[in-house]
C-alpha positions, -999 to +999 in steps of 0.1 A: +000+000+000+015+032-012+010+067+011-010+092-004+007+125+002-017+156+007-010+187-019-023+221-018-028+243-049+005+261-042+022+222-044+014+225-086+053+217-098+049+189-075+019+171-087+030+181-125+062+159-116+041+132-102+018+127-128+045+138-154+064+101-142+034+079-137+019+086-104-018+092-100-030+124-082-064+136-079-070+170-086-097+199-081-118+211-112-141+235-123-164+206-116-157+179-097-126+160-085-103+140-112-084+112-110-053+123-132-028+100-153-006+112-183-013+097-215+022+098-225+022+058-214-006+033-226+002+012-194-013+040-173-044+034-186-049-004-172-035+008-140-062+043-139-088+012-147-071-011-116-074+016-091-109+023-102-123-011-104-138+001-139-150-020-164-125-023-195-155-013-218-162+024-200-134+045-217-119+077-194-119+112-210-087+129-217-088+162-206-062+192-224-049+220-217-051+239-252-076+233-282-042+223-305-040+198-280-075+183-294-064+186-332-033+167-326-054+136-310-085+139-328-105+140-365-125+171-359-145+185-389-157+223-395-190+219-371-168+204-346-141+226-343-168+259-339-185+238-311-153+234-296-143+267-297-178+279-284-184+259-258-148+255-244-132+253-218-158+246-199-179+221-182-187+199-210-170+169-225-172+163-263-165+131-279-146+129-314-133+103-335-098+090-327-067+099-351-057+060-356-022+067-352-028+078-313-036+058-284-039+026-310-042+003-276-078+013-274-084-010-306-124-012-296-127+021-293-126+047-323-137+077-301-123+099-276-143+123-249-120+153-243-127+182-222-108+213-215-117+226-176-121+263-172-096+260-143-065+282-150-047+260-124-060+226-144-052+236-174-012+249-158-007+216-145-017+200-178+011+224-196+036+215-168+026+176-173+032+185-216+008+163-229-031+152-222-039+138-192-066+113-184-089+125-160-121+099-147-139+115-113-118+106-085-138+075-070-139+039-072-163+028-100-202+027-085-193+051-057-204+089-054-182+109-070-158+131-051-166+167-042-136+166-012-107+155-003-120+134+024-146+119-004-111+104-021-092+098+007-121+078+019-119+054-013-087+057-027-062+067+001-031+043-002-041+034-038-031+065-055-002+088-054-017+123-036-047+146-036-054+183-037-069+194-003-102+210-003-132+211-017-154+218-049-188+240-044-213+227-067-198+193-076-218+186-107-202+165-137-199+182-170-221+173-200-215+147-224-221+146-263-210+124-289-206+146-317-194+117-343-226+110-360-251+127-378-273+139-350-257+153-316-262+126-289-268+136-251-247+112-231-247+128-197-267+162-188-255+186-170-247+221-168-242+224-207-276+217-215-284+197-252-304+226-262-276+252-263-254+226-281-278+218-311-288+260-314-254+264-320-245+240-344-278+249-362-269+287-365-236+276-375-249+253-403-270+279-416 
């Protein structure tokens, strides 16, 4: 059993490092708290499922730092890119076809959900890390998700590397939409509502 150090928000070099060489630290968002991995090695991804007692066939969302940093993972078409660039960063996680030449270990799955946090400090540690990271909630699968650091210390303390002290107000998980076929598919609702993503993309179209 490992020791799961405490950080604060000042500890950000730190937790960069950390995640930067494998460890897994979970973090404060503009949500709720993340469990965070780099995606710099596939084997992190097996280990982020071990830790979270997740089913193989419930795929993590990478979250970036920069919109460049969704180009360089993903196929995004015109429609796409003017939803990305509307409605992020923020609390809403869009899911794109994967480039085949990135993550190719995900061989059932052709799709990525990506999010960018409208967290300054997020989206620093991200940079610091320099590449995207993978961020699930911060809880063991088929637990409440974390809005504290107790909440993760509670089911992850000596499984994971650290965890931001605190806590988040409000605490509800962003939206999800699967933008990859021809309609715009509401996975999860929440604070991006379906309504303001298909005005959009209709005003756009026209």
């Amino acid at each position: 059993m490992m020791k799961t150090n405490i950080y604060e928000l000042e500890d950000l070099e730190v937790v960069a490092n950390t995640v930067r060489e494998g460890g897994f630290v979970a973090i404060k968002t503009d949500t709720v708290y993340g469990l965070a991995a780099s995606s710099h090695d596939d084997d992190l991804y097996e280990k982020l499922q071990k830790v979270k007692e997740r089913p193989a066939d419930k795929p993590f969302p990478l979250m970036v730092s920069s919109l460049e940093q969704i180009e360089a993972v993903a196929d995004v078409t015109e429609l796409q890119r003017h939803l990305m660039h509307t409605f992020m960063p923020g609390a809403v996680t869009f899911i794109f076809k994967r480039k085949p030449d990135v993550f190719q270990f995900l061989k059932d799955q052709d799709t990525l959900g990506i999010r960018m946090a409208d967290d300054p400090w997020v989206q620093a540690m991200i940079a610091k890390v320099g590449n995207p990271i993978w961020l699930p909630s911060a809880n063991r699968s088929g637990l409440p998700t974390a809005t504290s650091s107790h909440m993760v210390l509670d089911q992850l303390d000596g499984k994971i590397d650290g965890v931001i002290n605190g806590e988040i107000s409000g605490g509800i998980s962003s939206s999800v939409f699967d933008l990859t076929g021809d309609k715009i598919v509401c996975l999860r609702e929440g604070i991006v509502t379906l309504e303001a993503v298909q005005k959009e993309a209709e005003q756009w179209k026209k």
